[in-house]
Steps between C-alpha positions, in 0.01 A plus 500: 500500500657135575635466858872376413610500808470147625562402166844652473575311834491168334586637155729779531817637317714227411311206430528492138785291341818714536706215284285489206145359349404178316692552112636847595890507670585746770521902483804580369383402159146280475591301243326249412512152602502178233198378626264764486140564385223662557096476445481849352649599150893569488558845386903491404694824315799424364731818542780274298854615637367867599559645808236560770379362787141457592213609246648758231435717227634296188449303230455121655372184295133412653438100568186454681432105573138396641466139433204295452558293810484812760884469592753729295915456510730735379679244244118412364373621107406855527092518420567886372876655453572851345786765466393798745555818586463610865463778660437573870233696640637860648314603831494364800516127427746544313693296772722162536141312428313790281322432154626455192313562122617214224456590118490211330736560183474290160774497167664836436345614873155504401215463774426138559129434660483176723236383712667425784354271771188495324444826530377705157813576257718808567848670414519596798479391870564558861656319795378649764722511840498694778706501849197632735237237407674197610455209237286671281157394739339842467563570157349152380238482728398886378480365127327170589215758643567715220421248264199388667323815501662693205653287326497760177759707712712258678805394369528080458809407695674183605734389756853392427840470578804678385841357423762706397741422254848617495839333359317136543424585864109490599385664792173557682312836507179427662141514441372737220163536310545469137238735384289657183693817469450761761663877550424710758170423539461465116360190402639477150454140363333548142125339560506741829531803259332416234166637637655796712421882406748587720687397888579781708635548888399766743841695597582605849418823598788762549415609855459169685613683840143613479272333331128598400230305634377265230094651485700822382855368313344601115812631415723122446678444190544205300699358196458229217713234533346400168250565192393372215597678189263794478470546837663867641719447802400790629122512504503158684614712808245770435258267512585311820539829658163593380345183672723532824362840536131377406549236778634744765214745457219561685263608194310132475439555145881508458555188718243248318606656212845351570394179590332429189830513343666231728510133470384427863554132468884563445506768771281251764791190388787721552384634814410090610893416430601742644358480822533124540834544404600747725655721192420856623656752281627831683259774466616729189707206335468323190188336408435333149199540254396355150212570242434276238394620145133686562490355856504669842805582768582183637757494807825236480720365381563454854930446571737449761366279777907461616374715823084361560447259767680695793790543281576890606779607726281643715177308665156660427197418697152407351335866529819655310491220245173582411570864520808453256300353275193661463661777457678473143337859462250518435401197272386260764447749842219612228367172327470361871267754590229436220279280559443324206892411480476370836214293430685341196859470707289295759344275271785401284732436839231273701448307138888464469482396877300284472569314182897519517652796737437365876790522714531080463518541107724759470765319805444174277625738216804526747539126519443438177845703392676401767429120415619570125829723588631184723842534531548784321386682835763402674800578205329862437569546905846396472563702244378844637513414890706805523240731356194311608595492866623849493176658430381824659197424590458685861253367754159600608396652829183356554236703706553270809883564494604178352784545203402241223769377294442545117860327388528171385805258508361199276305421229241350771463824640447685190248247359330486860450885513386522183225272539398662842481888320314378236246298711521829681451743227160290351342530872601876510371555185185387583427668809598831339225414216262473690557804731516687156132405476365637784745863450370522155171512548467705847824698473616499149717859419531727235270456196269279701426734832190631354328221439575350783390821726147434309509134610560555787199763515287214380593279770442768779176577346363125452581474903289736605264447282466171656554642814193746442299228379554272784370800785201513261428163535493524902 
């Protein structure tokens, strides 16, 4: 956890620009100055004369304008433009800076695929918003490690800006990620489906007051988000509840026999981002899964980073972190006791670490976006001080009495806290590889006790053996 405390001294509350950022006028409306531009592409939705304020559900005109040269204007030749329909997201970021979901509409209101940004063509898209993860850091820096390590499952996004449109007036909305289409964890751009048997999510359990421990928790439900035709709904949660129960069990027949139906390369990269990441999914929530056409249970597509990197209301320490997250019942508080699956999560994370995950590579990652947002930093600030600064992130007691500061008051702060958890999080992770080593093969639990009682009978009998041998020999 980042000591903020002598940072807040010299960069506390208030030091942001109260009066306005560069392009953007003050609060009472943000509109949007003549002279403006930015390095990222201009997202702008023309709502016409509608009323509204702020990002609504409607029917706006979509100009996006990326030119050539690296620096988009508003009055510049759109590079894509498109009527649109959009809706907002319901839930929980469903909020002043929540996401949206465009359908691109064509004569007489037919779908209209684009590729947009580059990315492959679509009728549909998402801008992604959200007012917990301030300027969109976690959720890009999630998909940029998403994309390097499954890139099959990770939806392409891009920065951009938003202008809003309204009776001639533009105004800023922030920092959004225009991305392939995403719902609910539902990756659902057309080359992502094309190969899926079917996506499903693990639902919370009714009794979370008391929760099962995950070696015993056989009994979780699930539900397909989606299947391709032919598949039945309903057997694709028979059959995860099959393999959740074959995992929790104690019969080892049952518990290889469920690992030789799972894609332990998916399950090893999910658990990687998520750890280094910090995204540690409450015990009995939601959890995503996939299974390509005759392939095995993959885990992902992973979704909503808005709260990873210390983002929670209330501080966790490193041994509940770990707890949280190993036990996502009982997929990985199993897989991280077999041996084999450890021995494949180790190798894969000290390759990664040492070819492109050290701390230093993934803060350059940091610098890297930071260096390409420029001043569109400072104008998303501006434009959600209110909510950014008002966070409820509550400090953390430390074990020598200290309170540590998790807030931050300026983009500085953010981007400097960031860079120190993830640093962080890549040392942590190591250590805790390696002491899953040694507990594996001395202390391992359920399926594994045997054979490690017989090892261990081995070992006691080789010493004194020797020992024998070496009173012969005096």
């Amino acid at each position: 956890m980042i000591r903020l405390l002598a940072l807040a001294a010299l960069l506390g509350p208030g030091t942001a620009l109260a009066g306005g950022a560069s392009g953007v006028g003050p609060a009472d409306d943000f509109e949007i100055a003549a002279d403006f531009s930015s390095p990222l592409p201009l997202v702008v939705l023309d709502y016409g004369n509608a009323d509204g304020t702020g990002l609504d559900d409607g029917t706006p005109d979509l100009r996006i304008i990326a030119n050539p040269d690296g620096l988009s204007r508003p009055g510049d030749p759109p590079a894509w433009e498109a009527r649109t329909r959009l809706e907002l997201e319901a839930g929980p970021e469903q909020a002043a800076k929540g996401t949206g979901h465009l359908a691109l509409r064509g004569d007489a209101d037919s779908e209209r695929a684009l590729p947009l940004l580059d990315l492959p063509a679509s009728p549909r898209w998402s801008l992604i918003g959200s007012d917990r993860d301030k300027m969109m850091l976690r959720g890009y820096l999630a998909r940029l490690l998403g994309k390097d390590l499954r890139p099959e499952s990770t939806p392409g996004a891009r920065y951009c800006e938003v202008l809003l449109k309204r009776e001639g007036k533009l105004t800023y909305q922030g920092l959004y990620l225009l991305s392939e289409y995403v719902e609910a964890g539902l990756f659902l751009a057309p080359e992502a489906l094309r190969s899926r048997e079917y996506v499903a999510r693990a639902l919370e359990r009714e009794n979370r007051e008391t929760p099962e421990p995950p070696a015993t928790s056989g009994a979780r439900s699930y539900e397909a988000v989606y299947t391709a035709p032919g598949v039945d709904r309903d057997a694709v949660g028979g059959e995860l509840s099959r393999l959740t129960a074959q995992l929790a069990s104690n019969d080892r027949r049952e518990f290889f026999t469920a690992l030789d139906s799972l894609d332990r390369s998916a399950f090893i990269d999910a658990y990687l981002i998520c750890r280094l990441m910090m995204n540690y999914p409450e015990p009995g929530g939601p959890f995503y899964f996939h299974k390509n056409k005759g392939g095995p249970l993959a885990a992902g597509p992973l979704w909503d980073f808005s709260q990873a990197l210390d983002n929670t209301e209330q501080p966790v320490d490193e041994t509940e972190r770990k707890k949280l997250f190993d036990e996502i019942d009982p997929w990985f508080s199993r897989l991280l006791h077999d041996a084999d699956f450890i021995t494949a999560l180790q190798d894969r994370f000290f390759t990664l670490e040492r070819e492109r995950l050290s701390p230093e590579k993934l803060a350059s990652w940091v610098d890297v976006t930071e260096d390409s947002l420029g001043p569109a930093l400072d104008r998303d600030w501006h434009r959600w001080r209110e909510i950014y600064e008002a966070d409820d992130l509550q400090p953390l007691l430390t074990d020598d009495g200290d309170l540590r500061q998790r807030r931050t008051w300026t983009p500085e702060q953010e981007i400097l806290k960031l860079k120190y958890l993830l640093r962080s999080e890549v040392n942590l992770l190591k250590k805790d590889l390696d002491a899953l080593r040694w507990k594996t093969i001395l202390f391992p639990k359920g399926q594994r006790t045997a054979q490690s009682f017989i090892l261990v009978l081995i070992f006691l009998g080789g010493f004194f053996t020797l020992i024998w041998y070496a009173r012969r020999g005096m």
